[in-house]
C-alpha angles and dihedrals in degrees: 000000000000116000099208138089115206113207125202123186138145119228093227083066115089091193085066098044092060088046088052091067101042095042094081095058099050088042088061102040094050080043086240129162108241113218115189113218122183123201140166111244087202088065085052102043083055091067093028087044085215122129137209119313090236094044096064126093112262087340090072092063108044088050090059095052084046093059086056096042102052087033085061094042088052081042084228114152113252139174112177099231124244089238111047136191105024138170119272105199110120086039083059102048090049095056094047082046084063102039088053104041119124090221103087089199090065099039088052082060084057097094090046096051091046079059099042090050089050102043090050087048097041104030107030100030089240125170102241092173077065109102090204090057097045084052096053098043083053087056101050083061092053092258125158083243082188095057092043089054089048093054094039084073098033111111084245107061081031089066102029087071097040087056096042081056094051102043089046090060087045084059096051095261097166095158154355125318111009120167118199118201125174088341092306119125128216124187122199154004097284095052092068097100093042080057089051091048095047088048103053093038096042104239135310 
């Protein structure tokens, strides 16, 4: 049995947003190794042929009134941004320049700037497709935030996220978030303490 749960999200979702801040914690207590993936729902809406929650007819509303609702529940802070959805590419690209790095030090920093991206975008209304404020929230965690713009348009970071898309809808990635574990998929927020229950039960 595997003992990590991979974890995929896009920072435009607010449902993954909510499951960003409770992961950790799962991942502790079921003694789980935690592995960030970040994906762009647009590339898998092209396959899915889905759009956007708040986009949809009836459906829009009610899933704005829903963030709120489950982020008070969680008693996690949210703000449902002005520009939504947007495009979370550079975000993207920065996280998987930590999580690659060769420096452990800075890949050990991945899991706090996936928070600090998502907390400027979801609780101060922040524009995180924006390289000046990548660079300044790199900056808040200590980060060489040049050397992190200068990465975010190098071939490499380019087509390590190209292929971590790809290899995410190979898996069966259809949303965000979406946690793996073992093989086992689990889509959504609220799936997070069935997770938890598979996990430390070992399946049913």
């Amino acid at each position: 049995m595997s003992s990590t749960i991979d974890f995929y999200f896009d920072f435009s979702s607010p449902y993954g947003y909510l499951a960003s801040e409770r992961i950790e914690a799962i991942a502790e207590r079921c003694q789980h190794r935690l592995v960030w993936h970040p994906i762009l729902l647009g590339a898998v809406f092209r396959v899915t042929g889905q759009a956007p929650l708040t986009e949809a007819p009836l459906k829009g509303d009610y899933s704005v009134h829903d963030f709120a609702r489950s982020a008070r529940e969680h008693q996690v802070a949210y703000q449902h941004p002005q520009t939504f959805p947007i495009a979370s590419v550079a975000a993207s690209r920065a996280v998987l320049w930590l999580r690659e790095h060769d420096d452990q030090r800075l890949q050990a920093l991945t899991g706090r700037m996936i928070h600090a991206l998502y907390r400027a975008y979801f609780t101060q209304g922040l524009d995180i497709t924006d390289n000046d404020v990548i660079a300044s929230i790199a900056q808040t965690l200590d980060l060489d935030s040049q050397a992190m713009m200068q990465a975010l348009s190098s071939p490499a970071i380019k087509d390590a996220l190209r292929h971590e898309v790809e290899q995410a809808i190979e898996l069966g990635v259809f949303g965000s978030p979406m946690m793996i574990v073992d093989g086992e998929p689990f889509w959504g927020h609220d799936r997070l303490e069935q997770m938890e229950r598979w996990i430390k039960t070992g399946g049913w």
